[in-house]
DRENVEXGU-26216 format. One line per 8 residues: number of its first residue (from 1); their letters; for each residue z negated, y, x negated of N, C-alpha, C. Coordinates in steps of 0.001 Angstrom, whole numbers, plus 500000, padded with zeros to 6 digits. Layout:
NUM	A	Z Y X Z Y X Z Y X  ...;
//
This chain:
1	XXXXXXXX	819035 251928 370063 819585 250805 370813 820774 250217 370058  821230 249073 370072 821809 247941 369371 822664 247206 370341  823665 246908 369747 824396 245586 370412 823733 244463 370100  823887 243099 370805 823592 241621 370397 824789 241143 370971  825141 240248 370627 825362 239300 370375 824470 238011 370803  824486 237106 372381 823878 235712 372679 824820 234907 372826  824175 233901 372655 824561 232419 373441 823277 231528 374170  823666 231494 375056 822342 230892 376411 822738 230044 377083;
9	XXXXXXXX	821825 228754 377592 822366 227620 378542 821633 228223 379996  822468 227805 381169 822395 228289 382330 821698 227636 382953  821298 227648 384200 820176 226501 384724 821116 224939 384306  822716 224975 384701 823533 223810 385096 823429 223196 383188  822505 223690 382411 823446 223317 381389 824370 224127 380482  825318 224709 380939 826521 225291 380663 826185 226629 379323  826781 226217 378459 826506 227658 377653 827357 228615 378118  826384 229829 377900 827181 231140 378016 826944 232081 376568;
17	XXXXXXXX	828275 232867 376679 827930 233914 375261 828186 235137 376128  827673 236033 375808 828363 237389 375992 827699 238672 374912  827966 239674 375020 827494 241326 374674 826439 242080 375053  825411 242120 375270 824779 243421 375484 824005 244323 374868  823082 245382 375133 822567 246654 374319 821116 246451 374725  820442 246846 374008 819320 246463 373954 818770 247023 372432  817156 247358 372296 816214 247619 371013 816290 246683 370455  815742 245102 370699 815482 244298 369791 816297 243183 370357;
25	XXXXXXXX	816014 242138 369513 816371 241059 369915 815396 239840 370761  814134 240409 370494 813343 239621 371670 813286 240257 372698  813581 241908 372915 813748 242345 374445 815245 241543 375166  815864 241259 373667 817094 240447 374622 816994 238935 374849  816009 238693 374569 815489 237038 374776 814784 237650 376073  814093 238107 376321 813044 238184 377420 814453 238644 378762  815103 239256 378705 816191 239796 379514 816616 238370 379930  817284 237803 379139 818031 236131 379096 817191 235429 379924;
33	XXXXXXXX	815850 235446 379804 814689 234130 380478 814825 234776 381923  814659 236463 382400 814112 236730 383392 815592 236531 384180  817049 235863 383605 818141 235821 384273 818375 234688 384377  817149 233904 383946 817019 232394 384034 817669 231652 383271  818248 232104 382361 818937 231965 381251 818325 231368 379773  818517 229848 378713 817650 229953 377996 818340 230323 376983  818154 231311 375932 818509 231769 374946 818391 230989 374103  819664 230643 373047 819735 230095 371942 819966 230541 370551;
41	XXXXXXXX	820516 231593 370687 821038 232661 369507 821070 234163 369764  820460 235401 369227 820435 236395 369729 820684 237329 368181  821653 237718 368127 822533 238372 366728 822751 239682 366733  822338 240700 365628 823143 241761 366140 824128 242124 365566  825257 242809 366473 826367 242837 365917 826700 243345 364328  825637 244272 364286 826378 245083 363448 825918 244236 361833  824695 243558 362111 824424 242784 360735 825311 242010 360889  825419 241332 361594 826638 239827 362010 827749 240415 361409;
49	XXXXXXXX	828717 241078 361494 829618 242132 360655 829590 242285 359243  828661 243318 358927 828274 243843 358034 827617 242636 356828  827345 241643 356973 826955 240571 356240 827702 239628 354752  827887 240299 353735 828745 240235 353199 828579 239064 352304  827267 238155 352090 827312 237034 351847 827774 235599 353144  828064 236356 353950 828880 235259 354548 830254 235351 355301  830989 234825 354292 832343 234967 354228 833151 234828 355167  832644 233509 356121 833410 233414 357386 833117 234914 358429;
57	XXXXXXXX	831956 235444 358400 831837 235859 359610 832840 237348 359160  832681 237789 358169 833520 239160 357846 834856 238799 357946  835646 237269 357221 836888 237028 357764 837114 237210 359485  836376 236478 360139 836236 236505 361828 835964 237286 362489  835822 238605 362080 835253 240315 362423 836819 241334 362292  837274 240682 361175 838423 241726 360948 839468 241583 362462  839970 243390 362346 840588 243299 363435 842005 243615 362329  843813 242820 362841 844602 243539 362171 845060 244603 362689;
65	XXXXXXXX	846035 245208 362210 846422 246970 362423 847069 246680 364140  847546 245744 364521 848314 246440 365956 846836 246405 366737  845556 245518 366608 844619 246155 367514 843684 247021 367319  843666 247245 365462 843330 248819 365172 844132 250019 365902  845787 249980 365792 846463 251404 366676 845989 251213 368112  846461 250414 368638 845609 249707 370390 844765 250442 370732  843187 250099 370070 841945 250582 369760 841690 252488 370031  842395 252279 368836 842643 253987 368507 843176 254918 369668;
73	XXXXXXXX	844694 254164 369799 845219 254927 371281 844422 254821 372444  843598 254234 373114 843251 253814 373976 841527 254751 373908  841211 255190 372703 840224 255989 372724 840603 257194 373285  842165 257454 371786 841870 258769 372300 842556 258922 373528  843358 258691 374636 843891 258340 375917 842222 259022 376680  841454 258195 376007 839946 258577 377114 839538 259933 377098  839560 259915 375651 838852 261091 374992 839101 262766 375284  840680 262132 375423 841434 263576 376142 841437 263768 377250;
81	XXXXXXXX	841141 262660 378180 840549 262996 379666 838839 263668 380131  838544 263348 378572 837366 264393 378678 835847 264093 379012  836462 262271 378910 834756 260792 378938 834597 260949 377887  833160 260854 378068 831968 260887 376837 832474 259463 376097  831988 259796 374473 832674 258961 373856 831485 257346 373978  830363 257301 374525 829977 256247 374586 830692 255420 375378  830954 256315 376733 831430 255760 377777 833148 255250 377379  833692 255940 376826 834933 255594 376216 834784 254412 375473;
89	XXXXXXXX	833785 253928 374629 833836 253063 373575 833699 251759 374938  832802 251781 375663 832386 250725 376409 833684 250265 377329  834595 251362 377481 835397 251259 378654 836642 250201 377594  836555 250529 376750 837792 249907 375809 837315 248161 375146  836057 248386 375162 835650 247283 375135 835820 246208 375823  835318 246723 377213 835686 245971 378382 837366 245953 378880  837970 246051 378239 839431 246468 378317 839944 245512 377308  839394 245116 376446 839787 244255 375204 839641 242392 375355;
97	XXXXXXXX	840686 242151 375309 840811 240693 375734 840503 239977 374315  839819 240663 373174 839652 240095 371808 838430 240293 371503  837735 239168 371609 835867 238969 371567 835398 240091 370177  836556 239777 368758 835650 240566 368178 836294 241913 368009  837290 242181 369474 837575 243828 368882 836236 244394 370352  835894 243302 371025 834893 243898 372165 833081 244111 371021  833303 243028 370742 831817 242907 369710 831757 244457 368886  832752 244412 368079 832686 245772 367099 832592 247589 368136;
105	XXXXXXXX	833397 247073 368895 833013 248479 369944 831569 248820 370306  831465 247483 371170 829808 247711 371768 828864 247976 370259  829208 247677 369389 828427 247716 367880 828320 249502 367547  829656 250110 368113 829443 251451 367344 829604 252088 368429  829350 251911 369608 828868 252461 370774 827180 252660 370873  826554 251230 370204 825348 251359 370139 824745 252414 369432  825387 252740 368420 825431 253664 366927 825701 255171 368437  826484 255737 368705 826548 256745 369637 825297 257169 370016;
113	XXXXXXXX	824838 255909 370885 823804 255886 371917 822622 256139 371337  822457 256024 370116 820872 256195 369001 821294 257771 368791  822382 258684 369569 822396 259996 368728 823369 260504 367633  824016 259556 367054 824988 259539 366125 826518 259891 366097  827322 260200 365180 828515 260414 365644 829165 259690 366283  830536 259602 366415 831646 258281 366386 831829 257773 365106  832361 258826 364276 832431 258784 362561 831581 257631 361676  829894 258496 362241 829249 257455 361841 829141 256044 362429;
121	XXXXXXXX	829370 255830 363699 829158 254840 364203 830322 253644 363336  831486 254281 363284 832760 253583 362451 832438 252923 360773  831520 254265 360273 831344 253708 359170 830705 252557 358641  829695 252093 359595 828643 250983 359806 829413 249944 359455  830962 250266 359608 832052 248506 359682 833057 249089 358439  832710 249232 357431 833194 249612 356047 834599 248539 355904  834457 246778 356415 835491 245924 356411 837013 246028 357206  836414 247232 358451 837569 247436 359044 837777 248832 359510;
129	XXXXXXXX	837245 249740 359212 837208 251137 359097 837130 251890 357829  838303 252312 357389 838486 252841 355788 838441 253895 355859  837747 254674 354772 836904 256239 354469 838345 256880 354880  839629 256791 354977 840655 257899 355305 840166 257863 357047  840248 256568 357439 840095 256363 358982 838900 257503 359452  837514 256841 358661 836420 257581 359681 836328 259173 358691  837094 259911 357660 836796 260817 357464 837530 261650 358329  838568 261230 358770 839955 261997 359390 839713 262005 361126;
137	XXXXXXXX	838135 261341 361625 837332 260553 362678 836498 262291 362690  835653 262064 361764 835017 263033 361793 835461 264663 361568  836481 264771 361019 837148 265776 360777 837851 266464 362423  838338 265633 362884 838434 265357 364338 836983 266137 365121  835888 265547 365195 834801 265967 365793 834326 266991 366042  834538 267318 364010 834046 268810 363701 834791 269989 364276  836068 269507 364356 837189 271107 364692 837126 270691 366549  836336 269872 367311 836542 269809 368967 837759 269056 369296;
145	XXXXXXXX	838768 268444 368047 840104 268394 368503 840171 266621 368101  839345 265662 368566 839078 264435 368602 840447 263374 368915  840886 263479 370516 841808 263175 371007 843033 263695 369964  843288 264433 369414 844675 264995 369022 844366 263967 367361  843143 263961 366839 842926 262940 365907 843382 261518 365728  842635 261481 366945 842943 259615 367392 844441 259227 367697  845314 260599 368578 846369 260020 368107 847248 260028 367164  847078 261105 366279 847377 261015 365051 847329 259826 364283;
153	XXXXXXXX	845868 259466 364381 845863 257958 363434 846606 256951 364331  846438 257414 365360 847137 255609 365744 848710 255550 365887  849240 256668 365442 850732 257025 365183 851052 256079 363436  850011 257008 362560 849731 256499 361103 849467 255317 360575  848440 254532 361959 848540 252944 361503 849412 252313 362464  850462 252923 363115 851627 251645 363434 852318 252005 362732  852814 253057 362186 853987 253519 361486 853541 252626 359854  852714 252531 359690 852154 251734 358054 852431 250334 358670;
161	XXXXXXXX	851943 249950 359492 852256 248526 359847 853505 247991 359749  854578 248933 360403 855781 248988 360388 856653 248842 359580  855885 249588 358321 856254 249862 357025 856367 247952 356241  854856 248149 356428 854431 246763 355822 855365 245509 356409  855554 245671 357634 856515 244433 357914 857828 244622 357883  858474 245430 357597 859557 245976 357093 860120 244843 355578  859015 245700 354811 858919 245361 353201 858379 243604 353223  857894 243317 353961 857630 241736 354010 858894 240824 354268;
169	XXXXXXXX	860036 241448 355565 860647 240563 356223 861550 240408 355142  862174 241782 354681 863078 241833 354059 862785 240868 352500  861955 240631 351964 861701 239835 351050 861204 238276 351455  861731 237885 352683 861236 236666 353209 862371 235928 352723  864067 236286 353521 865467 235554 353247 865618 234914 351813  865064 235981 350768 865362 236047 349223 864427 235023 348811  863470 234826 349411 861919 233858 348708 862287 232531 349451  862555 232331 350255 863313 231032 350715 864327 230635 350892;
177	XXXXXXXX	865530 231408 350258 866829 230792 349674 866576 230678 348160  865574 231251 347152 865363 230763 345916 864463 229194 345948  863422 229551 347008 862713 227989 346724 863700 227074 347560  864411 226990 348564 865392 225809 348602 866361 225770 347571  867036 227013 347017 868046 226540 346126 867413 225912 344867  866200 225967 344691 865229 225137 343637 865125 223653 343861  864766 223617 344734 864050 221834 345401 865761 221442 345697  866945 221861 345833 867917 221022 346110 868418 220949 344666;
185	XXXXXXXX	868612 221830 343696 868958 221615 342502 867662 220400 341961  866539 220314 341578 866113 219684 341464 866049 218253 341928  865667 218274 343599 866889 217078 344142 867684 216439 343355  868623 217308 343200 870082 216737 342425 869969 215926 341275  869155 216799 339910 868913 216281 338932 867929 214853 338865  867441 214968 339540 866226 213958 339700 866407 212886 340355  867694 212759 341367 867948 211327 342396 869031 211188 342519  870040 211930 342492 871001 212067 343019 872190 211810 341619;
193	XXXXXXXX	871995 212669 340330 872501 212679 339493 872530 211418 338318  871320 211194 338218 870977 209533 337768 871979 208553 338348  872175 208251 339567 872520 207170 340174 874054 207565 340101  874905 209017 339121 876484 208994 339438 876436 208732 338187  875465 209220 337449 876172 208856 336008 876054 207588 335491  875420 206951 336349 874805 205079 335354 876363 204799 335513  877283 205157 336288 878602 204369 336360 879499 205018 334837  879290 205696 334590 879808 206191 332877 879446 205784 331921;
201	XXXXXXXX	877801 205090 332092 876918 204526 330948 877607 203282 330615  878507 202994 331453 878702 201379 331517 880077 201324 331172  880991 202391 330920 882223 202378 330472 882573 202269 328970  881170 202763 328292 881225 202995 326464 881951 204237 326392  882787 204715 327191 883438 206135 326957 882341 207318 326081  883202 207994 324933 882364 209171 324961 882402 209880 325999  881482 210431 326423 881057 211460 327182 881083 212868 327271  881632 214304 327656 881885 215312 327394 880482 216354 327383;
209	XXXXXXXX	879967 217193 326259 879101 217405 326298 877968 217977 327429  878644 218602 328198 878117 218666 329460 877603 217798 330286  878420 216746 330277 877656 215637 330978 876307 215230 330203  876738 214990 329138 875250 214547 328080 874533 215538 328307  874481 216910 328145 873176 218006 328995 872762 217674 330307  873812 217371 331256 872996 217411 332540 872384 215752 332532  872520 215072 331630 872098 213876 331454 870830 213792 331164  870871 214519 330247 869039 214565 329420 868207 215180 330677;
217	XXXXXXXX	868689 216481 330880 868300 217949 332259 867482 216281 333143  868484 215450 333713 867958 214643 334127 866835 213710 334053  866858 213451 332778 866061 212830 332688 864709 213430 332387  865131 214187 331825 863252 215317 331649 862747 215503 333168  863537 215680 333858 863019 216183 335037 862584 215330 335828  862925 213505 335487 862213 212986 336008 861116 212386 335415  860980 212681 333882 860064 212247 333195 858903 213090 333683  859108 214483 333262 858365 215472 333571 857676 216582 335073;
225	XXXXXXXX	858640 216344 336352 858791 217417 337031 857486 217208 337628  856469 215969 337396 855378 216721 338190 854267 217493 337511  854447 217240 336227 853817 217697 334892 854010 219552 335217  855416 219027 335138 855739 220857 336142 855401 221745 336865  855516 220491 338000 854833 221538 338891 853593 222228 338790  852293 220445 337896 851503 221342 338044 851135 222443 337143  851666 222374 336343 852107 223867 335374 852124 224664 335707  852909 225240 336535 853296 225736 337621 852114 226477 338625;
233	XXXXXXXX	851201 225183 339108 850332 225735 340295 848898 226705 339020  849194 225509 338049 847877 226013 337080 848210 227581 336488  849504 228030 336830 850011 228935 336296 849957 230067 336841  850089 229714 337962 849957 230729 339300 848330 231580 339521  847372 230420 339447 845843 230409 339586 845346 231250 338303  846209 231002 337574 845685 231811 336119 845974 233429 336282  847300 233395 336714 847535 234827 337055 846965 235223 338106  846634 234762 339342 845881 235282 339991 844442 235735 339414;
241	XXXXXXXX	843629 235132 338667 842674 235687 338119 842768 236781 337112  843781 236479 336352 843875 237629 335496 844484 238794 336269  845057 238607 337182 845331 240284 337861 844226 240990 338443  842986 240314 338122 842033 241018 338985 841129 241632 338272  841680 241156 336916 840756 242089 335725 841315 243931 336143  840967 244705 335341 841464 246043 335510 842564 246041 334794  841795 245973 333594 842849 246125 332140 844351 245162 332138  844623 244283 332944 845796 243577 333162 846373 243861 334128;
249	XXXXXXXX	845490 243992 335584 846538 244337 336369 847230 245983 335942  846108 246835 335341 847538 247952 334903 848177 247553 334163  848141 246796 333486 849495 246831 332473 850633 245652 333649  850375 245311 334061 851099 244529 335376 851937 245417 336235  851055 246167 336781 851432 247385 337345 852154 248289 336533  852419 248551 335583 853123 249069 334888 854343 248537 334584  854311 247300 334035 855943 246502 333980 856343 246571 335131  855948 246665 336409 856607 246445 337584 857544 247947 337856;
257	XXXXXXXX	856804 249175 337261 857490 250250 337401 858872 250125 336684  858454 249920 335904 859729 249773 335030 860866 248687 335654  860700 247995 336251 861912 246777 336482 862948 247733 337167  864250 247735 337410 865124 248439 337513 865090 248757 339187  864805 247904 339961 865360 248553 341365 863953 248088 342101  863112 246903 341887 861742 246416 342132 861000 247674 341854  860957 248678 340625 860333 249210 340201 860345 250319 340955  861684 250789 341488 861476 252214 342210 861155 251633 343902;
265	XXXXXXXX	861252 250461 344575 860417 249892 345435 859339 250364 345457  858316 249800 344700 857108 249664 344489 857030 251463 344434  857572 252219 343327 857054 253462 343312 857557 254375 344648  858448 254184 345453 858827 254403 346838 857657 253926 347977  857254 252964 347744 856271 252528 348838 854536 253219 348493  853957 253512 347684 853152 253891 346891 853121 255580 347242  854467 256064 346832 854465 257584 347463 854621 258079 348668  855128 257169 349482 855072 257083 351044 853901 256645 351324;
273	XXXXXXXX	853010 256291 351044 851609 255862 351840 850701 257071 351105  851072 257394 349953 850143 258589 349642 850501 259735 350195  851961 260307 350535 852312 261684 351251 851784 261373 352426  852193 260187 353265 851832 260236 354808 850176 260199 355044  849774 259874 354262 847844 259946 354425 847651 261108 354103  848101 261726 352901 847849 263297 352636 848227 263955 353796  849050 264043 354216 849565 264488 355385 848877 264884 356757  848188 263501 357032 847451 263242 358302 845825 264047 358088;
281	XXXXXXXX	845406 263702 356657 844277 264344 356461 844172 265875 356256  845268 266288 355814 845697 268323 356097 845710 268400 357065  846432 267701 358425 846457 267960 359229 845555 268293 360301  844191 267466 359646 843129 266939 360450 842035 267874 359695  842560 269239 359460 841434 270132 358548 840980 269569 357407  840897 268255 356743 840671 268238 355251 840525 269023 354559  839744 269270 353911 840555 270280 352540 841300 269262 351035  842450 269995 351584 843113 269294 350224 842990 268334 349387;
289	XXXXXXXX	841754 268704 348765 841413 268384 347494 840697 267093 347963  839976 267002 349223 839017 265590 349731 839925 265096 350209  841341 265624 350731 842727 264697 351329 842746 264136 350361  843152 264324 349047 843897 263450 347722 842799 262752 346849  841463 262591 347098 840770 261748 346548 840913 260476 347549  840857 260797 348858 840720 259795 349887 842156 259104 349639  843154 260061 350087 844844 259316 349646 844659 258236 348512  844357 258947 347364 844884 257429 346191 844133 256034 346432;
297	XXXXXXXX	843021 256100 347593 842237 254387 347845 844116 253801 348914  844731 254219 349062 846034 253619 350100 846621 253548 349084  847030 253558 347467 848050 253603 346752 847425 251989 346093  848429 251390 345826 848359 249966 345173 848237 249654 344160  849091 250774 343925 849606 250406 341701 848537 251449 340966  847968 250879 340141 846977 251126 339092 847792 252570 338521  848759 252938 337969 848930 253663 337095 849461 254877 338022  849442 254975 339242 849966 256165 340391 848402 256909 340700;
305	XXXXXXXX	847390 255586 340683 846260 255862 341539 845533 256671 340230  845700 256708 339070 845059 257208 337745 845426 258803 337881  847093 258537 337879 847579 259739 338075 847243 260743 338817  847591 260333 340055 846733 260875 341521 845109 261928 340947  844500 260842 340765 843527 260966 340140 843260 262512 339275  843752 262243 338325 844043 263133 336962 844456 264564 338064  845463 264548 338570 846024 265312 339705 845009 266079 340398  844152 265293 340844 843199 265815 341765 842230 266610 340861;
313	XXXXXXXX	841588 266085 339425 840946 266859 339233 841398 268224 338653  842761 268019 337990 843155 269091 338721 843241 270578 339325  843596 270039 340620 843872 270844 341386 842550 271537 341612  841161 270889 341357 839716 271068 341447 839487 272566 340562  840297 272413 339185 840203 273305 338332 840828 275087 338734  842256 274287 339689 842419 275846 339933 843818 276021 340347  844665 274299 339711 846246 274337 340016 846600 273978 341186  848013 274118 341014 848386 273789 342206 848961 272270 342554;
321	XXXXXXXX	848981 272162 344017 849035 270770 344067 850525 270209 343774  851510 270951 343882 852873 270420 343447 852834 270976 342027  852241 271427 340902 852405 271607 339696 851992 270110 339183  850599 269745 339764 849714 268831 339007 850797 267467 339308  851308 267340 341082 851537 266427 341270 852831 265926 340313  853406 267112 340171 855375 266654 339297 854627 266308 337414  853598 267138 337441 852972 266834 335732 853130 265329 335784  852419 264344 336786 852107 262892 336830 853330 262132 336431;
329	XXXXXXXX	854303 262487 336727 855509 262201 336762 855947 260618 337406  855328 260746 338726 855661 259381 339281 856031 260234 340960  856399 261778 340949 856412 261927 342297 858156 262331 342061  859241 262349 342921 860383 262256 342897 860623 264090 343051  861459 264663 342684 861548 266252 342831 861414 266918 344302  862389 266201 345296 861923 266795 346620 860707 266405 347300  860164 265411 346762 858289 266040 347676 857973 267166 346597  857816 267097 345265 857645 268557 344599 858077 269799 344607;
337	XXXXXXXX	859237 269846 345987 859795 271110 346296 859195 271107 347440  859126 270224 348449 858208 270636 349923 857040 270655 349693  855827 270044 348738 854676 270503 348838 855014 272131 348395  855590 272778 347266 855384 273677 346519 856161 274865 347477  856859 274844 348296 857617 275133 349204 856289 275719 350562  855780 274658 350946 854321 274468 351747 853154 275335 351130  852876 275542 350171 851629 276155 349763 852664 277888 349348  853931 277448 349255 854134 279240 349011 854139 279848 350553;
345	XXXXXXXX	854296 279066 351200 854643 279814 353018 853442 279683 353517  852434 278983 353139 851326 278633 353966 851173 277496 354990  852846 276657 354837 852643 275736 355743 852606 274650 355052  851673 274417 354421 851402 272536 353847 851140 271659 354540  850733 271996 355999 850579 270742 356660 851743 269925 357006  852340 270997 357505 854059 270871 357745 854750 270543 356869  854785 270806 355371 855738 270315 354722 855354 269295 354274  853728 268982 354215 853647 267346 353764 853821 266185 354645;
353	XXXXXXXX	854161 266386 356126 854768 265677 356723 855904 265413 357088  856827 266355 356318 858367 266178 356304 858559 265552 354611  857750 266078 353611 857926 265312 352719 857713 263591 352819  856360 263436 353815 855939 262095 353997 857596 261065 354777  857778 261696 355913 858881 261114 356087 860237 260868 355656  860337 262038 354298 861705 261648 353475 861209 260771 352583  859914 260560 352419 859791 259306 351325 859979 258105 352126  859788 258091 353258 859869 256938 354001 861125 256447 354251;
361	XXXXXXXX	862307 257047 354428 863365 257369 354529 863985 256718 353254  863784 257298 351815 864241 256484 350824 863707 255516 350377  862578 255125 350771 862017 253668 350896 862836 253240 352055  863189 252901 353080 864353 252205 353755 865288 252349 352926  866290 253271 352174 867105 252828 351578 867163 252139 350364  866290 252252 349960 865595 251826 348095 865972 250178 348785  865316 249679 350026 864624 248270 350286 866194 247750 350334  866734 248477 351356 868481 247984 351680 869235 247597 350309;
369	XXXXXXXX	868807 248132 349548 869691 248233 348013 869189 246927 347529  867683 246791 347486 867269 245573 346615 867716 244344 347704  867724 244407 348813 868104 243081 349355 869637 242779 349480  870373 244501 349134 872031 243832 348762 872362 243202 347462  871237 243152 346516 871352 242940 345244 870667 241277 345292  869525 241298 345924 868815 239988 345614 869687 238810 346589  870119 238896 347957 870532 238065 348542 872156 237674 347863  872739 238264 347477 873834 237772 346706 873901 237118 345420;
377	XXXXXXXX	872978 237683 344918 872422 237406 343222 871989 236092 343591  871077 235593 344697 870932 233893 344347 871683 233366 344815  872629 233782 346173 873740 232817 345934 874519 232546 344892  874665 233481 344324 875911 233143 343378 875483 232512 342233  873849 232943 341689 873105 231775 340595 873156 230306 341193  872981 230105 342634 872499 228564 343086 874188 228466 342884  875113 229247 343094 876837 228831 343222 877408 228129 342181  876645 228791 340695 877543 228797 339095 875949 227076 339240;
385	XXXXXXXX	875232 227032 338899 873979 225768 338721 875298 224650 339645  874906 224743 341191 875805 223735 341271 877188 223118 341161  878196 224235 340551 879468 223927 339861 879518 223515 338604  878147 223919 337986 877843 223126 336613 877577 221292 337117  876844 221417 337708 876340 219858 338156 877596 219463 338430  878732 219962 339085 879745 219211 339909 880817 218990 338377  881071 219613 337680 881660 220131 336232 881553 218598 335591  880064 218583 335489 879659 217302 334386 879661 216471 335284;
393	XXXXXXXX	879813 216045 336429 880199 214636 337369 881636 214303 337083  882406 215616 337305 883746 214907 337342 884377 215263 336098  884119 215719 335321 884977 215501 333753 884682 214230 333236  883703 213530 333385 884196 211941 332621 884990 211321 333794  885251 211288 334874 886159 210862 335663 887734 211217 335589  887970 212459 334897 889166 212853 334628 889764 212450 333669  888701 212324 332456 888793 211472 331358 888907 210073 331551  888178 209317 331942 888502 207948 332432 889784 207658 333096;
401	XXXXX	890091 208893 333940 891732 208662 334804 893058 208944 333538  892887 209556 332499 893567 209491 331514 893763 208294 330782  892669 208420 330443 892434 206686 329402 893319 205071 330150  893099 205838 331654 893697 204360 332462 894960 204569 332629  895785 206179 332428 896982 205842 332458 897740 205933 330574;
//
């Protein structure tokens, strides 16, 4: 049995859409007629989804993370009261005021109802259920301890969400006090600056060299600035393609490590999403070694996820996981004392979730540092740019006030 997906006109006319379960899609046409209903479209969810040559409908399927945790909590809430998980999936469905977080439920409810896991039912939606999600799903199943799963993850994807809008906001102030302090300096040169200096052109005075720089500055910029820009956009589009090669974005990913305070950002945020997933998946009976293959798909940067990698196989061979991990040399010394700390006591689950949260911890402070550095740093660049502009306005005026006395 299957979800669909209709749309049907009513005796009045009136279209209707809704959800239901059903084998085929002509038992759900024949259902529609005998409700007097004429069927116009009868879809099933899970191809409708799953359809990856058509772009709109997988954009229009995705759910984001606050109604993935939602989702999650609200299962396991059921789950631990001890409803069958079909009945749970349906109940949340009908609970969901978001057509396609109701569509995707009834989709892997249907998946249940044929016999199947939850796990599997999740995996069917590869676009919005990621192998940490439904392995750490099924891992859940296998040990009876489902509910204590579900809320685990839905702790893991608000706390990442959290993360993520954290690291967004804080780089919002800095990205739009550089592009206004751009477009007003530009401004300047381009309309504003023209029309003070034609009154100097007309005196024969020499001119102090500064002024003659911001003179020319001027004039290129209005000869040129749309030539610029689109330079600029063509410039942007180029790098976007080339970061999507392999071989560039690591070496991309690599200069970024290196930049002085950006760089330990990036490697702060990277080791916090890999401890806290490692974490959740020990916790959730993993074994280890399938925790840290699954972990490095959450890591961003090319040259952590290699590492990781290298790491894992590894640990496959026989080492240990805080030997391999400090070899990589992208993990900071105290997660290499609490994992190694964890596997000598026997408690790794435990210490990789206190390691997970001190990385999180100096990622808040890492972020505080770069935004005491970046929000001052462009004021004071847009400060020295426009005291230059103001510099070369009024030194031939000071000069001219000489000459006249």
């Amino acid at each position: 049995m299957s979800a669909f997906e209709y749309t049907a006109l009513d005796q009045n006319g009136r279209e209707k859409k809704g959800v239901v379960d059903g084998d085929s899609a002509r038992l759900i046409r024949q259902q529609l007629r005998e409700q007097k209903l004429v069927p116009l479209t009868v879809t099933e969810i899970k191809k409708q989804i799953n359809n990856e040559k058509n772009k709109v409908l997988i954009f229009e399927q995705r759910i984001n993370t606050t109604e993935l945790a939602l989702m999650t909590r609200q299962l396991a809430t059921l789950s631990r009261s001890g409803i069958p998980l079909d009945e749970a999936t349906a109940t949340v469905a009908r609970q969901s005021i978001k057509p396609k977080v109701k569509k995707l439920l009834l989709g892997v409810r249907a998946k249940i109802l044929e016999g199947h896991t939850l796990a599997d039912g999740l995996r069917d939606y590869p676009h919005i259920f990621s192998e940490m999600y439904c392995a750490t799903v099924a891992a859940g199943e296998q040990s009876g301890h489902l509910d204590v799963v579900l809320e685990r993850l839905a702790d893991y994807t608000e706390q990442r969400q959290q993360l993520q809008q954290r690291l967004k906001l804080a780089l919002v102030y800095p990205v739009i006090l550089t592009v206004m302090s751009i477009l007003v300096v530009s401004g300047l040169l381009a309309y504003v600056v023209p029309e003070v200096v034609k009154v100097f052109s007309d005196t024969g005075q020499q001119l102090p060299f500064l002024t003659i720089a911001l003179i020319a500055t001027s004039e290129f910029m209005q000869a040129w600035f749309i030539y610029i820009l689109l330079a600029m956009i063509i410039g942007f589009g180029i790098f976007k393609k080339l970061v999507r090669q392999p071989v560039f974005k690591k070496r991309y990913h690599q200069f970024l490590l290196k930049l002085p305070i950006l760089g330990k950002l990036v490697l702060g945020a990277n080791s916090a999403q890999f401890s806290r997933t490692l974490s959740i998946l020990a916790a959730s009976g993993i074994p280890v070694l399938d925790a840290m293959r699954i972990s490095i798909q959450v890591m961003d940067n090319l040259p952590m996820r290699e590492a990781v990698d290298v790491a894992a196989q590894k640990v496959s061979e026989g080492s240990s996981l805080s030997l391999t991990l400090e070899q990589s040399g992208y993990f900071n010394p105290m997660l290499i004392n609490l994992i190694a700390s964890g596997e000598a006591t026997g408690q790794l689950e435990q210490m990789l979730d206190r390691a997970a949260t001190n990385q999180e911890r100096e990622l808040e402070t890492t972020r505080g540092l770069l935004m005491g550095v970046l929000e001052p740093l462009v004021i004071v660049v847009m400060g020295v740019v426009v005291l230059i502009i103001v510099l070369a306005i009024l030194l031939p005026v000071l000069d001219l006030n000489q000459l006249v006395k």
